[in-house]
Predicted model as a PDB file, atoms N, CA, C, CB and O in Angstrom, pLDDT in the B-factor column:
MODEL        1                                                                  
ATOM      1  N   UNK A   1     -21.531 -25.361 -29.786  1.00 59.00           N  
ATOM      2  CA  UNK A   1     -22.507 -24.750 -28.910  1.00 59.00           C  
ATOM      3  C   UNK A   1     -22.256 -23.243 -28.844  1.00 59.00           C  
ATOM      4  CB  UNK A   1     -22.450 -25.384 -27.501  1.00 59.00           C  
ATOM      5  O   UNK A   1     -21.179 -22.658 -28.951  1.00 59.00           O  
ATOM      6  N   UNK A   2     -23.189 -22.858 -28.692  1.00 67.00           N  
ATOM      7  CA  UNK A   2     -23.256 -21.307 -28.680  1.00 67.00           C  
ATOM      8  C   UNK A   2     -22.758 -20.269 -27.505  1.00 67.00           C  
ATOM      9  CB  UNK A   2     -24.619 -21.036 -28.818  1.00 67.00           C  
ATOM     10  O   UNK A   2     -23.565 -20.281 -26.576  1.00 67.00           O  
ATOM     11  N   UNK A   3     -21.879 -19.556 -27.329  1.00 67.00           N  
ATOM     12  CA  UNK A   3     -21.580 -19.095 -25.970  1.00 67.00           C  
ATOM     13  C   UNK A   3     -22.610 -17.776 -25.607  1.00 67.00           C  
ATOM     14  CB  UNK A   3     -19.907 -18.666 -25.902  1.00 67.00           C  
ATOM     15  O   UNK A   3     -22.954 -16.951 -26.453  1.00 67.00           O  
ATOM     16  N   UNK A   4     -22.936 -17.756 -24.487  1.00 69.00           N  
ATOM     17  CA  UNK A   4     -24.117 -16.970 -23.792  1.00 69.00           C  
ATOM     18  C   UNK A   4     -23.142 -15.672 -23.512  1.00 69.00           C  
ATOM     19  CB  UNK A   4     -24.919 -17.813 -22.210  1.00 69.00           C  
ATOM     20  O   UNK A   4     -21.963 -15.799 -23.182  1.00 69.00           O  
ATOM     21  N   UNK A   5     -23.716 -14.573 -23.665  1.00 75.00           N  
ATOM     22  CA  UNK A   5     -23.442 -13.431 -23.576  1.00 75.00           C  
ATOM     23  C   UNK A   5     -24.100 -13.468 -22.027  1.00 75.00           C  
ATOM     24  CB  UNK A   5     -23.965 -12.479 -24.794  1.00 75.00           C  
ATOM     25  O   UNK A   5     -25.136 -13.991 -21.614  1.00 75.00           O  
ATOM     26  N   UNK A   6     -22.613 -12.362 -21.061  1.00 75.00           N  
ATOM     27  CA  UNK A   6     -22.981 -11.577 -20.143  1.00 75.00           C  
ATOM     28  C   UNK A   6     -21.428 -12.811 -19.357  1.00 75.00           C  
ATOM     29  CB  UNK A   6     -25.049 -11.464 -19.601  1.00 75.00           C  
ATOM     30  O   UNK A   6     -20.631 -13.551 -19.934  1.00 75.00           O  
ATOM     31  N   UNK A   7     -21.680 -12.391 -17.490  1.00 75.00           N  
ATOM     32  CA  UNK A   7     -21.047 -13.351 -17.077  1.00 75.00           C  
ATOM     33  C   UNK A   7     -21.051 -14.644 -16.451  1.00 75.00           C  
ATOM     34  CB  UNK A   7     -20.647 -12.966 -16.702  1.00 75.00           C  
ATOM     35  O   UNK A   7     -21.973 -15.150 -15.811  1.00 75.00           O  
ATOM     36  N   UNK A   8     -19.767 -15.186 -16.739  1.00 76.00           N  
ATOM     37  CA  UNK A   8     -20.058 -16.873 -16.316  1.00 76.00           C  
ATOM     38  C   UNK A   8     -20.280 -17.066 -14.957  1.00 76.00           C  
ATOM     39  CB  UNK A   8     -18.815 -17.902 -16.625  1.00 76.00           C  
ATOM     40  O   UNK A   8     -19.911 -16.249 -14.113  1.00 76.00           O  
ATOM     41  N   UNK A   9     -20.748 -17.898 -14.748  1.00 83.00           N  
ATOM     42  CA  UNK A   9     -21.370 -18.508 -13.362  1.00 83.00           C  
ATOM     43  C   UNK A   9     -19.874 -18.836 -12.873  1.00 83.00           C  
ATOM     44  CB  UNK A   9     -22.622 -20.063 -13.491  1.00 83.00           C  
ATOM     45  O   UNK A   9     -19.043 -19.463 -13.529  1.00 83.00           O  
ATOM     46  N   UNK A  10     -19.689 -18.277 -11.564  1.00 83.00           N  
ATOM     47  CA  UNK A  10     -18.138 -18.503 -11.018  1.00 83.00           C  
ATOM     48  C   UNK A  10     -18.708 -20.208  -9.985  1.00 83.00           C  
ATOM     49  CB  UNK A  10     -17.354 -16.594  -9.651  1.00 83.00           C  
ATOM     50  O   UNK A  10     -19.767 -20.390  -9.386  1.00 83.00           O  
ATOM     51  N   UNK A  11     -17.731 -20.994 -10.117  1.00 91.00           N  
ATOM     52  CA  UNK A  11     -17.711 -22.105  -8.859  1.00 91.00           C  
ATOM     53  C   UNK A  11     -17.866 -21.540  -8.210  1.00 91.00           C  
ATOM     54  CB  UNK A  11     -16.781 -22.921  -8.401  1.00 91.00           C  
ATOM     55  O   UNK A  11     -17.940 -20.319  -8.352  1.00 91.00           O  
ATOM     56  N   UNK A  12     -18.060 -22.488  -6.616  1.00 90.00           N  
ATOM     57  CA  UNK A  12     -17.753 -22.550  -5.529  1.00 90.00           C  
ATOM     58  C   UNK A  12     -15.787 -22.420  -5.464  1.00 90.00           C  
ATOM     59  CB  UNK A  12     -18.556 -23.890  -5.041  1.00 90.00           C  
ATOM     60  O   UNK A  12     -15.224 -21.650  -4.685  1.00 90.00           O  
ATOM     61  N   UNK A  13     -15.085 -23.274  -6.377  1.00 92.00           N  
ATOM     62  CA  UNK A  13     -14.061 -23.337  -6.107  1.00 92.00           C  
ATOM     63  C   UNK A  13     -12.970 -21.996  -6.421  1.00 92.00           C  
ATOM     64  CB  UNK A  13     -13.870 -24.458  -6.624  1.00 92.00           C  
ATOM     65  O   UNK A  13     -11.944 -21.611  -5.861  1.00 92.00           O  
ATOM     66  N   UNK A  14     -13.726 -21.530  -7.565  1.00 91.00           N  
ATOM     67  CA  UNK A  14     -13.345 -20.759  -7.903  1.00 91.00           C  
ATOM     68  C   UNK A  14     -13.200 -19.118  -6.828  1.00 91.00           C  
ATOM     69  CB  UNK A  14     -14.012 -20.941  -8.976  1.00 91.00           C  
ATOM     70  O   UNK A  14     -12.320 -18.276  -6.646  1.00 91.00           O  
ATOM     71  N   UNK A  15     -15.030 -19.409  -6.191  1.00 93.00           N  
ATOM     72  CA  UNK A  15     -14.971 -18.727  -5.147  1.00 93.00           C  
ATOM     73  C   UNK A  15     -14.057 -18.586  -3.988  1.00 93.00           C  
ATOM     74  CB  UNK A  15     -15.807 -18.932  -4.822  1.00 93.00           C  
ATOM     75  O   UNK A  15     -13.900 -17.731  -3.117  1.00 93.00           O  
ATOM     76  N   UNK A  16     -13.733 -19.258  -4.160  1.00 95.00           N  
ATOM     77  CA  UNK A  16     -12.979 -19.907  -2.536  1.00 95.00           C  
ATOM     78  C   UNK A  16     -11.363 -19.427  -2.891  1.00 95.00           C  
ATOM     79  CB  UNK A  16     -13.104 -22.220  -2.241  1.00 95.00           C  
ATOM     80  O   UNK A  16     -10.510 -18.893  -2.184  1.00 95.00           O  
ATOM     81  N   UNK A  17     -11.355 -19.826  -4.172  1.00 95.00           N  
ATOM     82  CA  UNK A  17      -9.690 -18.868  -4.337  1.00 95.00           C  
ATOM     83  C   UNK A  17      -9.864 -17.687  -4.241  1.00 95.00           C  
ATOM     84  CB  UNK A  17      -8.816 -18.887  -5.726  1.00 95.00           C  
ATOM     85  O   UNK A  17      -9.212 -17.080  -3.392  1.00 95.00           O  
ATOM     86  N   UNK A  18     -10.721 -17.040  -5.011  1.00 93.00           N  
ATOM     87  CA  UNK A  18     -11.042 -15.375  -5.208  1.00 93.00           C  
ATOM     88  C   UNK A  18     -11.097 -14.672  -3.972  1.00 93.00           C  
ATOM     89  CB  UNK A  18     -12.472 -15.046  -5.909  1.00 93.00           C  
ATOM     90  O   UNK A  18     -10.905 -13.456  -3.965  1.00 93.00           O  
ATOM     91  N   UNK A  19     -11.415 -15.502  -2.595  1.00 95.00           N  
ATOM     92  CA  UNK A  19     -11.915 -14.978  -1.718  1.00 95.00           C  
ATOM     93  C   UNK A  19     -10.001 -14.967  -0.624  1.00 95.00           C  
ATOM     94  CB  UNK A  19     -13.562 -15.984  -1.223  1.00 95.00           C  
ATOM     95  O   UNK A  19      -9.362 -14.282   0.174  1.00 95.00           O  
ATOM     96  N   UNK A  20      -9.944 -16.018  -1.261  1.00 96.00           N  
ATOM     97  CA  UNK A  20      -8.454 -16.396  -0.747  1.00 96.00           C  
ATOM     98  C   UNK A  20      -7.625 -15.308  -1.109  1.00 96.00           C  
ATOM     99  CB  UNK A  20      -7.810 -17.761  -1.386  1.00 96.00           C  
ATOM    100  O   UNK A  20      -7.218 -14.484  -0.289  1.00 96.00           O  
ATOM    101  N   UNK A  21      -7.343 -15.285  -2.413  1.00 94.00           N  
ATOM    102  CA  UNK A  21      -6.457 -14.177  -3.005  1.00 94.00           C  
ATOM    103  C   UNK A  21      -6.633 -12.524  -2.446  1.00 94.00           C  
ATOM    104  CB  UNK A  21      -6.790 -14.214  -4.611  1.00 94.00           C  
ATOM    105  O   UNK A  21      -5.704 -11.716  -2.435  1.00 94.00           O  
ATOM    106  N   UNK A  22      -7.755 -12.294  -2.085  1.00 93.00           N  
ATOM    107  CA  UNK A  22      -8.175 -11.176  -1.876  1.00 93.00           C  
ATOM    108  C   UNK A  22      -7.781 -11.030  -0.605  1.00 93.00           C  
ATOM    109  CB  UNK A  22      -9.436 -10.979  -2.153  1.00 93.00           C  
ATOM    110  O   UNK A  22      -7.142  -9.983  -0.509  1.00 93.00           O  
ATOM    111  N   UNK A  23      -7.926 -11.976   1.092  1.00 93.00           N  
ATOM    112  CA  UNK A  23      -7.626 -11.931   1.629  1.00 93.00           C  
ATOM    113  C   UNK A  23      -6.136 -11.849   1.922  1.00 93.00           C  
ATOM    114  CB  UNK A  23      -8.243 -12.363   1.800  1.00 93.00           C  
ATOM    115  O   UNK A  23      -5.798 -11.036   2.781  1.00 93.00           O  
ATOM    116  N   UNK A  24      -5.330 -12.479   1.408  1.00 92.00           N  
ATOM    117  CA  UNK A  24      -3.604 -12.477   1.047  1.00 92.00           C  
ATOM    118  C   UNK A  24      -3.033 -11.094   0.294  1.00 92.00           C  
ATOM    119  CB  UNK A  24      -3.222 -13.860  -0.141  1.00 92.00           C  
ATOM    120  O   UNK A  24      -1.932 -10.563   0.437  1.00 92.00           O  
ATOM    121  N   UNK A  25      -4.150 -10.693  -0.556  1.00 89.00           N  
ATOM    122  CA  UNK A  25      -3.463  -9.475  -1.157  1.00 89.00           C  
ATOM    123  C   UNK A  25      -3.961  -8.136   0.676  1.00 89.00           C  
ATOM    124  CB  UNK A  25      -4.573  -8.947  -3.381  1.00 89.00           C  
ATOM    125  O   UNK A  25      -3.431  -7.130   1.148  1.00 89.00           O  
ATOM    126  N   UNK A  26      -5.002  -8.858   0.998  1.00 88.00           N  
ATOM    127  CA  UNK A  26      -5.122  -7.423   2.424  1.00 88.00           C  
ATOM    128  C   UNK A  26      -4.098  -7.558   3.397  1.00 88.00           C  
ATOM    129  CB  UNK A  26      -6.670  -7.455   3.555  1.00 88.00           C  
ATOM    130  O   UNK A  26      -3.772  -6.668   4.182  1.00 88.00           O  
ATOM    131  N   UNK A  27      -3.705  -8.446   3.343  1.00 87.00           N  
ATOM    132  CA  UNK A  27      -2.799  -8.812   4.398  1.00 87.00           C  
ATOM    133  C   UNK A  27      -1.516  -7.951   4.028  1.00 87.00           C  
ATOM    134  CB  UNK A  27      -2.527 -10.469   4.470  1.00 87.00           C  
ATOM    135  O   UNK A  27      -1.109  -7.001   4.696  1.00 87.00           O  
ATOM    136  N   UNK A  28      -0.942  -8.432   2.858  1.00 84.00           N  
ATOM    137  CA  UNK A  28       0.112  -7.722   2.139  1.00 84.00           C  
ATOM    138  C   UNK A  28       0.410  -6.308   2.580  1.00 84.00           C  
ATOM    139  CB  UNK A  28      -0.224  -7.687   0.745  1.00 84.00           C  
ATOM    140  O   UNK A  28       1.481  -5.863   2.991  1.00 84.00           O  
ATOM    141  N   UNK A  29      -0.956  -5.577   2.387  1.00 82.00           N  
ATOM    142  CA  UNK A  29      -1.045  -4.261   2.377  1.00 82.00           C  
ATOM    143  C   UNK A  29      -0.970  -4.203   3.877  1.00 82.00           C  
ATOM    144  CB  UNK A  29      -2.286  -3.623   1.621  1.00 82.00           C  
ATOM    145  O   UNK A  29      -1.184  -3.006   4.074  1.00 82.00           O  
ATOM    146  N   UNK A  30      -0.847  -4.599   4.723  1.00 82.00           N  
ATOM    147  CA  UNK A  30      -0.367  -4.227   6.179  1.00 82.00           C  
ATOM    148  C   UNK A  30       1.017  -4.373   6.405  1.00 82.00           C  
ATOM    149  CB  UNK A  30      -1.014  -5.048   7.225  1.00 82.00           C  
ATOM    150  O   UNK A  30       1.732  -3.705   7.151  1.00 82.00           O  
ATOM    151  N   UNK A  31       1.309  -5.310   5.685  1.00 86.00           N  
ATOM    152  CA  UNK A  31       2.942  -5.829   5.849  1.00 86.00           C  
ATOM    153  C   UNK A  31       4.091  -5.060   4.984  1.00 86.00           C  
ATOM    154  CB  UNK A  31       3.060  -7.472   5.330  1.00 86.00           C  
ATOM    155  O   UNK A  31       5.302  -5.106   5.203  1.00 86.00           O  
ATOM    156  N   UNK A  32       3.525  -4.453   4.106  1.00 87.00           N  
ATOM    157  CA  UNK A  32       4.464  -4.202   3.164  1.00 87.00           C  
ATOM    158  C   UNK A  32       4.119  -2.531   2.775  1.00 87.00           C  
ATOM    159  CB  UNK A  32       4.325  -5.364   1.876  1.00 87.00           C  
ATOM    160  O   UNK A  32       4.817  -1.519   2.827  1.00 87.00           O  
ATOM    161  N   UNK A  33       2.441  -2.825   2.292  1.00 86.00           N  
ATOM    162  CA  UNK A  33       2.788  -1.031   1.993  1.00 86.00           C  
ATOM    163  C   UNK A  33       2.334   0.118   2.815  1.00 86.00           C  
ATOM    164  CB  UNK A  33       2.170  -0.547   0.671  1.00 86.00           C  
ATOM    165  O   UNK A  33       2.428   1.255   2.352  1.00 86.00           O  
ATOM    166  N   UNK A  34       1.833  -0.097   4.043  1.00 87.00           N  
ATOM    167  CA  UNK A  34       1.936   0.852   4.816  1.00 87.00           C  
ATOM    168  C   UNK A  34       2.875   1.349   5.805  1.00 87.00           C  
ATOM    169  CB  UNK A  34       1.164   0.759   5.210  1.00 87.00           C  
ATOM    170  O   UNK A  34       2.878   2.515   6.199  1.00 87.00           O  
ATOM    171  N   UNK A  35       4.127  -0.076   6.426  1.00 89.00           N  
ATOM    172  CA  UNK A  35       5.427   0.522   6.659  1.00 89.00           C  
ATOM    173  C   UNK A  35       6.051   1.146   5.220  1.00 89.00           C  
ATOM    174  CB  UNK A  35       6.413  -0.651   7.315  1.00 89.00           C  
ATOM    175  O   UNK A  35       6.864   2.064   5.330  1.00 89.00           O  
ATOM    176  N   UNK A  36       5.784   0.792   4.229  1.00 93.00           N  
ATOM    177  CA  UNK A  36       6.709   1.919   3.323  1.00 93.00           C  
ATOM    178  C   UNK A  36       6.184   3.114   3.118  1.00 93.00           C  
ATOM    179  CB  UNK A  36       7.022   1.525   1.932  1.00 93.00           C  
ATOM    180  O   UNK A  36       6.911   3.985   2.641  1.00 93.00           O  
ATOM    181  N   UNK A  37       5.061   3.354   3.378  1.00 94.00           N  
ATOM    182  CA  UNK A  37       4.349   4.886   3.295  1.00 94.00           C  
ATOM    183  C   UNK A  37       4.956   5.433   4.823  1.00 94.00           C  
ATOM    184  CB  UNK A  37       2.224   4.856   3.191  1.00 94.00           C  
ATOM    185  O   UNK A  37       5.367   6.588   4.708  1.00 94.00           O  
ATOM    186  N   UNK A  38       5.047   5.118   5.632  1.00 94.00           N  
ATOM    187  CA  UNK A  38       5.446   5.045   6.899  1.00 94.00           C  
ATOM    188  C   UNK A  38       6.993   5.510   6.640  1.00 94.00           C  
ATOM    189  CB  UNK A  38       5.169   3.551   7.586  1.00 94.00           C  
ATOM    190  O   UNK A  38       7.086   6.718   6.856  1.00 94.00           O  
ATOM    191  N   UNK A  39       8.193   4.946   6.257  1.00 96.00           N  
ATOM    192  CA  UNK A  39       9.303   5.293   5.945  1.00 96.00           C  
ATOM    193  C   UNK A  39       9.501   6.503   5.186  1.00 96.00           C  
ATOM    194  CB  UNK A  39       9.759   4.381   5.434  1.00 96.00           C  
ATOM    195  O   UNK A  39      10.481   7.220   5.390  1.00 96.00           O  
ATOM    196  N   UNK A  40       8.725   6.738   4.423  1.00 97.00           N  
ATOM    197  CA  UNK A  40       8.910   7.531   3.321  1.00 97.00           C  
ATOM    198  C   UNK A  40       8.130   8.722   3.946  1.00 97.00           C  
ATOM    199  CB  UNK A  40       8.384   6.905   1.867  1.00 97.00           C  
ATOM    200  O   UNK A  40       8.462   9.810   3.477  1.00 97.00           O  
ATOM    201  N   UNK A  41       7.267   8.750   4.801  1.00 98.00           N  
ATOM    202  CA  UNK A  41       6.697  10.113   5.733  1.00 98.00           C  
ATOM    203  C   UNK A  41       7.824  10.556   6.363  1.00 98.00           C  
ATOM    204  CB  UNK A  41       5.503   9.827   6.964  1.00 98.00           C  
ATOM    205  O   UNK A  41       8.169  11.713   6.122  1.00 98.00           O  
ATOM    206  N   UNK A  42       8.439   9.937   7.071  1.00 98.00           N  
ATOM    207  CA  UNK A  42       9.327   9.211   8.018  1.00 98.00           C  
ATOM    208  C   UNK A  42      10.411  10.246   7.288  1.00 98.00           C  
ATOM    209  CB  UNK A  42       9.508   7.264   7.957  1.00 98.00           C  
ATOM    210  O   UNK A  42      10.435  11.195   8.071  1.00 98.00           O  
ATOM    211  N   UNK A  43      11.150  10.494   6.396  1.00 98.00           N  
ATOM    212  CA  UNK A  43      12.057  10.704   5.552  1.00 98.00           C  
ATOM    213  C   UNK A  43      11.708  12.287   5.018  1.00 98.00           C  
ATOM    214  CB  UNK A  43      12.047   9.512   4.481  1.00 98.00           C  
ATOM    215  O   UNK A  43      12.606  13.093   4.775  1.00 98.00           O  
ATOM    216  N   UNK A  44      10.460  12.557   4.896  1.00 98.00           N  
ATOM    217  CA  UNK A  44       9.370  13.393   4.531  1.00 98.00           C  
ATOM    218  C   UNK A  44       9.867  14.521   6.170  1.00 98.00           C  
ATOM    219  CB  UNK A  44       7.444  12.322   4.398  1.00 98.00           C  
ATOM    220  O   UNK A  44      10.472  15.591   6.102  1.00 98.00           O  
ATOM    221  N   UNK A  45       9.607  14.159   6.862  1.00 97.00           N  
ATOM    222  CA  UNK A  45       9.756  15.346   7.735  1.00 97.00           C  
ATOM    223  C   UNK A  45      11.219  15.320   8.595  1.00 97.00           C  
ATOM    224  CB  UNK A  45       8.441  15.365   8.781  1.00 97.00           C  
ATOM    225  O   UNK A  45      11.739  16.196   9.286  1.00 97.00           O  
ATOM    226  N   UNK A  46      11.615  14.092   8.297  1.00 96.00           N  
ATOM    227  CA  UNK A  46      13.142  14.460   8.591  1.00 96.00           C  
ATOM    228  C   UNK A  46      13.809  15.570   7.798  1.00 96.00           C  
ATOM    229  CB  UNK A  46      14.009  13.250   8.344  1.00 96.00           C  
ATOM    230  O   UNK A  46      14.356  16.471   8.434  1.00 96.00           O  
ATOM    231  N   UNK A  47      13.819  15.593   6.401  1.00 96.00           N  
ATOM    232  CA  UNK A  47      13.838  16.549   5.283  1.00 96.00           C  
ATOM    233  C   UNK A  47      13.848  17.957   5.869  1.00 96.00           C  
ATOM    234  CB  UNK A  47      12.600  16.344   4.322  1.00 96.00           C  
ATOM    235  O   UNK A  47      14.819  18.668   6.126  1.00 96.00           O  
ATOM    236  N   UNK A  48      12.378  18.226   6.043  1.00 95.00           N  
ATOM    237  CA  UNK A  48      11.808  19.431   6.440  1.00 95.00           C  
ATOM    238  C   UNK A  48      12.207  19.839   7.779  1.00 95.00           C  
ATOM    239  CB  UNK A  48      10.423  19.358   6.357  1.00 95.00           C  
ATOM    240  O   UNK A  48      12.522  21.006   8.009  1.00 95.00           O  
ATOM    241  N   UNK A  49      12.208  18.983   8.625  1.00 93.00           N  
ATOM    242  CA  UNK A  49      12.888  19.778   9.738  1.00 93.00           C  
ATOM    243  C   UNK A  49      14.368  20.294   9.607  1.00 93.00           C  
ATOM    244  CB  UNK A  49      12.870  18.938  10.923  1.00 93.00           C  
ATOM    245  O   UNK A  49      14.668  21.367  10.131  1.00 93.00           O  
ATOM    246  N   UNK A  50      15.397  19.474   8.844  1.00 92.00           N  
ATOM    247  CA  UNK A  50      16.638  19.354   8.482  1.00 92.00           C  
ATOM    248  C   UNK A  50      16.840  21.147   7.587  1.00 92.00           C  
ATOM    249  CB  UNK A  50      16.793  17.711   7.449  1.00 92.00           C  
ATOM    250  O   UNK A  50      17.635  22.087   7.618  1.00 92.00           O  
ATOM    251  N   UNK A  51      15.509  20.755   6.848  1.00 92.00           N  
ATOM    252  CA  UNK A  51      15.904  22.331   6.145  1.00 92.00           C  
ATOM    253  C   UNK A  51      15.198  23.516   6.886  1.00 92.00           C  
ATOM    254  CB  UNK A  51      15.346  22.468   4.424  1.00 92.00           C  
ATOM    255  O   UNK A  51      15.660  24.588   6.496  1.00 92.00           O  
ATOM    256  N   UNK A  52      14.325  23.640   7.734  1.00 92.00           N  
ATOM    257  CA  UNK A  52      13.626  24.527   8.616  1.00 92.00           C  
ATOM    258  C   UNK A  52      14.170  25.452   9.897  1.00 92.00           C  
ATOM    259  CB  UNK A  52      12.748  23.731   9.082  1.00 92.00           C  
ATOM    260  O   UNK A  52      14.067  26.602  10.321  1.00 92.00           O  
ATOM    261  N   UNK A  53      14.901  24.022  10.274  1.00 88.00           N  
ATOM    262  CA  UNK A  53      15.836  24.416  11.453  1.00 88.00           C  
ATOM    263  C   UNK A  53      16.906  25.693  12.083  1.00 88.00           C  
ATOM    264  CB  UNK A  53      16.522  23.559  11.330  1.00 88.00           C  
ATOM    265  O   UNK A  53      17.921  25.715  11.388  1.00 88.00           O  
ATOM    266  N   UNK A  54      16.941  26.490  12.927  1.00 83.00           N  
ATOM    267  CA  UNK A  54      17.768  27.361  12.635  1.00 83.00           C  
ATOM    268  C   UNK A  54      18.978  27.362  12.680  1.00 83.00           C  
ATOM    269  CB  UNK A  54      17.561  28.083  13.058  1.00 83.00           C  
ATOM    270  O   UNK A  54      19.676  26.834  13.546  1.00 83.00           O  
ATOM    271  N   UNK A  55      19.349  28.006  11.670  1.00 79.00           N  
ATOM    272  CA  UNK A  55      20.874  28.219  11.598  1.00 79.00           C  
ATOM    273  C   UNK A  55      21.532  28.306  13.210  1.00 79.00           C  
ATOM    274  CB  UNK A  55      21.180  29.753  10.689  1.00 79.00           C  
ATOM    275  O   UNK A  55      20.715  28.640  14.068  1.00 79.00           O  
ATOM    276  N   UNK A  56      23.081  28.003  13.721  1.00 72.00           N  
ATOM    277  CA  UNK A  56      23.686  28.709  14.582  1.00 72.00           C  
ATOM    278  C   UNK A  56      24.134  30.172  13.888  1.00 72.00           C  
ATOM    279  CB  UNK A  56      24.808  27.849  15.116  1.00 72.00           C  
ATOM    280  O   UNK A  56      24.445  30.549  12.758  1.00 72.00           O  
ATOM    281  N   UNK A  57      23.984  30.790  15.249  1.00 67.00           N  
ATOM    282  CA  UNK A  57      24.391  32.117  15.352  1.00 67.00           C  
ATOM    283  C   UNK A  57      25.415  32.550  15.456  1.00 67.00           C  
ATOM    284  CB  UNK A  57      24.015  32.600  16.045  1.00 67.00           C  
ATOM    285  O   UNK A  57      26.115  32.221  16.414  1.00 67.00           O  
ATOM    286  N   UNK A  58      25.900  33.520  14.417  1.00 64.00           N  
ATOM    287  CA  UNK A  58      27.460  33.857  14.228  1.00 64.00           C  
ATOM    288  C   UNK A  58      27.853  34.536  15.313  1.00 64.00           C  
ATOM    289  CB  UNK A  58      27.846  34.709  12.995  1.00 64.00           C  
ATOM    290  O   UNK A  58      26.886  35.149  15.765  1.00 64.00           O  
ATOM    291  N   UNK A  59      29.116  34.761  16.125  1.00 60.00           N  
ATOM    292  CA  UNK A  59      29.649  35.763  16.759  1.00 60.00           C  
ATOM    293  C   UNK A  59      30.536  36.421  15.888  1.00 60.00           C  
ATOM    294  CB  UNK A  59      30.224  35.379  17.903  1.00 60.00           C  
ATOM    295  O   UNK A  59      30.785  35.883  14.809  1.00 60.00           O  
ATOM    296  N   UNK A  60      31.067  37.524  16.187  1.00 61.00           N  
ATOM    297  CA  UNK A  60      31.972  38.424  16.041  1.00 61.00           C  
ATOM    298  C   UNK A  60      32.650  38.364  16.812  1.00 61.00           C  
ATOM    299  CB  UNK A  60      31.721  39.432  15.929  1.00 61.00           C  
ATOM    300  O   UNK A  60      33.602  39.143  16.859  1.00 61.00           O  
TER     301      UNK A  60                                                      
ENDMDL                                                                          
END                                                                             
C-alpha cells in the first residue's frame, strides 16, 4: 500500500500521552529549572557585591 504524504492522523491515545508528557515536562520546569536559575542569580550578585564592596580603610 502506498503511504500518503503529509501528517498522520495522531490517536486519541496517542493524544492523551502527548498531552501528558507535555504537562510533566511543565511541571519539571517549576521544580527544577527555575530554582536553578534562581541559585545561579543568587551566586550572580553575591559575586558582585563581594567585588563592589568597599575596601576597609587604612590608618596610619
Amino acid at each position: 500500500m502506498r503511504q500518503l504524504k503529509g501528517k498522520t492522523k495522531e490517536t486519541a491515545k496517542q493524544r492523551k500521552e502527548r498531552k501528558k508528557d507535555f504537562l510533566e515536562n511543565k511541571k519539571n520546569v517549576f521544580s527544577i529549572v527555575l530554582p536553578t536559575i534562581g541559585v545561579i542569580f543568587f551566586f550572580i550578585v553575591v559575586y558582585v557585591y563581594l567585588k563592589t564592596r568597599p575596601k576597609g580603610v587604612e590608618q596610619y
